[in-house]
C-alpha positions as CSV (number, residue, x, y, z in Angstrom):
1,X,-81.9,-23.3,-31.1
2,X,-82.2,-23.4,-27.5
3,X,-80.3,-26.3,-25.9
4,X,-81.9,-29.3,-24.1
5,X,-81.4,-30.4,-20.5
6,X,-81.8,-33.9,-19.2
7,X,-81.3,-32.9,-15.9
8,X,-85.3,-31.3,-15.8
9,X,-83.4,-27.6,-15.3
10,X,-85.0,-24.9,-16.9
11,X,-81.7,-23.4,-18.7
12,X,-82.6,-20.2,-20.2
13,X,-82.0,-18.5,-16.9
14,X,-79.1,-20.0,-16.8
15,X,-75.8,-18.3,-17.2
16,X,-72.3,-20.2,-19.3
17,X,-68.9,-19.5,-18.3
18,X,-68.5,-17.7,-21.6
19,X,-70.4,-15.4,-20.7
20,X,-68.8,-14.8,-17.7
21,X,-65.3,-14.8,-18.9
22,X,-63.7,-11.3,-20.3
23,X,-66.3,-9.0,-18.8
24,X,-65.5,-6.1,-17.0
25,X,-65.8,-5.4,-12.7
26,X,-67.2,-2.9,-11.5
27,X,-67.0,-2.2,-7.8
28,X,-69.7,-0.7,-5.4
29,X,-68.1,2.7,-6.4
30,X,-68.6,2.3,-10.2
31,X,-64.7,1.9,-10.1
32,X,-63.3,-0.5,-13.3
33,X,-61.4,-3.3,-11.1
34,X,-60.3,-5.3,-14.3
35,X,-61.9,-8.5,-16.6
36,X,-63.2,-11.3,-15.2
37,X,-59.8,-14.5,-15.9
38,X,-61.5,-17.3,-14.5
39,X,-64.5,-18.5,-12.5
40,X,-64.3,-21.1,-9.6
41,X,-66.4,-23.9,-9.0
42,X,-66.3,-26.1,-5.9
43,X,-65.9,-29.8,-7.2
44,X,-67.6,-31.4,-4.7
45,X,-70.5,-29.4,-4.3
46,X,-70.3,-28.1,-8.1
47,X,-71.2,-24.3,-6.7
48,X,-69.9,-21.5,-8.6
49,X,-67.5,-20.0,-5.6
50,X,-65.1,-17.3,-7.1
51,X,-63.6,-15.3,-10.1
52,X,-60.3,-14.5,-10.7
53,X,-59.8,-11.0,-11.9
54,X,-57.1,-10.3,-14.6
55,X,-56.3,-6.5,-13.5
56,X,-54.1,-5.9,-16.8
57,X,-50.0,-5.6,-17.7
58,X,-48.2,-5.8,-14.8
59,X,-50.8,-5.7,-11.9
60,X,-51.4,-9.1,-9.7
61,X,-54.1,-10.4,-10.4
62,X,-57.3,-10.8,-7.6
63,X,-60.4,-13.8,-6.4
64,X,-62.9,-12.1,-5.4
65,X,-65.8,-14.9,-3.8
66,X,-69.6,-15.4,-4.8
67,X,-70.5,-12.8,-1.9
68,X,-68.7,-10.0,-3.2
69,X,-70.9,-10.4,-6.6
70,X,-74.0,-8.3,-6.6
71,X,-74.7,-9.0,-9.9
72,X,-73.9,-10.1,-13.4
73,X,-75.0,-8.8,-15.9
74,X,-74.7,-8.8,-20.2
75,X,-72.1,-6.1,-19.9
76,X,-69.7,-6.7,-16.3
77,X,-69.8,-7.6,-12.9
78,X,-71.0,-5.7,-10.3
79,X,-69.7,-5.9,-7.3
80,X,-70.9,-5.1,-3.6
81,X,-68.0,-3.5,-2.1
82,X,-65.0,-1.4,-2.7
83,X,-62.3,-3.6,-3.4
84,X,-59.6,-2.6,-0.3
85,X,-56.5,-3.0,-2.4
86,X,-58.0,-0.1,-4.7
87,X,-56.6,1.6,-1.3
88,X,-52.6,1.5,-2.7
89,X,-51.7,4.8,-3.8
90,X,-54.4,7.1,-2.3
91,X,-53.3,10.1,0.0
92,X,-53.4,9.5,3.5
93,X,-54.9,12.6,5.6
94,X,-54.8,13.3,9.7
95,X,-57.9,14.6,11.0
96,X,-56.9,18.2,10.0
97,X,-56.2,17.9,6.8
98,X,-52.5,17.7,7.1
99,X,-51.1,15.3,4.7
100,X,-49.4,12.0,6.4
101,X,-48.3,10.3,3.1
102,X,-49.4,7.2,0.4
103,X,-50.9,4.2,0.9
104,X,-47.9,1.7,-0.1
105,X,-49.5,-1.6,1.3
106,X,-52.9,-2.7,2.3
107,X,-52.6,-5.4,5.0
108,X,-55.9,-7.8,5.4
109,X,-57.5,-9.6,7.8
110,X,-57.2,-13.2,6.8
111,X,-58.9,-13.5,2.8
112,X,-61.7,-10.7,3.6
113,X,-62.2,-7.9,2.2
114,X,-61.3,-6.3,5.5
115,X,-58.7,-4.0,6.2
116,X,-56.7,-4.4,9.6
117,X,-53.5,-1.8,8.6
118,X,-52.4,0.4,5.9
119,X,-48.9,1.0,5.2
120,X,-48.3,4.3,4.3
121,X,-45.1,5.8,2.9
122,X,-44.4,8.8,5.0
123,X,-42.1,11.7,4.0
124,X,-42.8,13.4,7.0
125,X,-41.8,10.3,9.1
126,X,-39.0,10.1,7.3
127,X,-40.1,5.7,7.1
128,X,-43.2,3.9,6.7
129,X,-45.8,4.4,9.2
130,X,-48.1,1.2,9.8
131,X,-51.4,3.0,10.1
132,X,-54.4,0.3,11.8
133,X,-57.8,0.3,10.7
134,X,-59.1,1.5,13.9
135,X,-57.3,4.9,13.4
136,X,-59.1,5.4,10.0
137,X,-62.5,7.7,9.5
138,X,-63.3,7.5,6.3
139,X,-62.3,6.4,2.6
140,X,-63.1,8.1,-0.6
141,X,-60.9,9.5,-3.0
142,X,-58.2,9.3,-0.1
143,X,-58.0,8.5,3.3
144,X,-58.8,10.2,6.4
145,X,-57.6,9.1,9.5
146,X,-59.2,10.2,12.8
147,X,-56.0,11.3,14.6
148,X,-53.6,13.9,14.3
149,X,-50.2,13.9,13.1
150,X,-49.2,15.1,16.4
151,X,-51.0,12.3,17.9
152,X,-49.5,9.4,15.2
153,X,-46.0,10.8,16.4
154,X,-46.9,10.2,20.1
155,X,-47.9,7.1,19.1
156,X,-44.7,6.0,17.5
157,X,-42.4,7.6,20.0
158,X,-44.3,5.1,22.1
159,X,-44.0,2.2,19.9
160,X,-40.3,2.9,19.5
161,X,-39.5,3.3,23.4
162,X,-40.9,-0.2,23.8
163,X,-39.0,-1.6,21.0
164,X,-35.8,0.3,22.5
165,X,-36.5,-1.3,25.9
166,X,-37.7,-4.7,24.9
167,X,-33.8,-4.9,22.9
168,X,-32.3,-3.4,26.4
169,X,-33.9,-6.1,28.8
């Protein structure tokens, strides 16, 4: 039996929390993301404005807002971008192909979904590099940065001079 509203709403439309709750994400890439924990409604405006994302044992878990949603749908969420801490653990390439390391941290700008630096654990840097978004190409099944390795060392010799001076003066 369908239920009533008082409130004049046409509810068959209409979507309940349960049927939000326990479905899967899916990102813009078809990626599983995890099940949808919790959703967030603003309690002055009464807007649905997030869910939380349970990504399974041992993984933190993530909010992903309203805009991220594409659609909902009987089976998951579908979102409209690739979530950028999916980033962690991908292979980080220069522009020739030469490996550079694994993404160990994805740094944000502010709550977006916007990446300003990856962290990348570098063997052949013998630390972690701190890679900037500006210096990446592209981002698939890894990342491609558009610089060489030649050129990233430059770079950090740089970075390191200054930091050598700056302790000097």
């Amino acid at each position: 039996m369908p239920q009533k509203s008082i409130s004049g709403i046409e509810l068959k439309d209409a979507i309940a929390s349960d049927d939000i709750l326990g479905k899967e994400v899916i990102d813009s890439e078809g990626n599983f993301i995890g099940v949808v924990e919790k959703v967030f409604i603003d309690k002055k405006k009464l807007n649905f404005i997030a869910i939380s994302v349970d990504k399974g044992f041992l993984q933190s878990g993530l909010t992903i807002g309203k805009d991220y949603i594409e659609k909902i749908t009987d089976y998951a969420v579908f979102l409209n971008i690739r979530v950028a801490y999916e980033i962690k653990g991908m292979d980080v390439f220069d522009k020739n192909g030469s490996i550079i390391g694994i993404v160990s941290k994805v740094d944000l700008f502010e709550n977006k979904n916007s990446i300003s630096a990856l962290q990348v654990n570098s063997g052949v840097f013998k630390k972690n590099l701190v890679i900037s978004s500006d210096l990446i190409q592209t981002i698939g099944y890894s990342v491609l940065l558009n610089v060489t390795k030649q050129e990233i060392k430059d770079m950090k010799k740089k970075e390191d001079d200054a930091a050598k001076e700056g302790k000097k003066g």
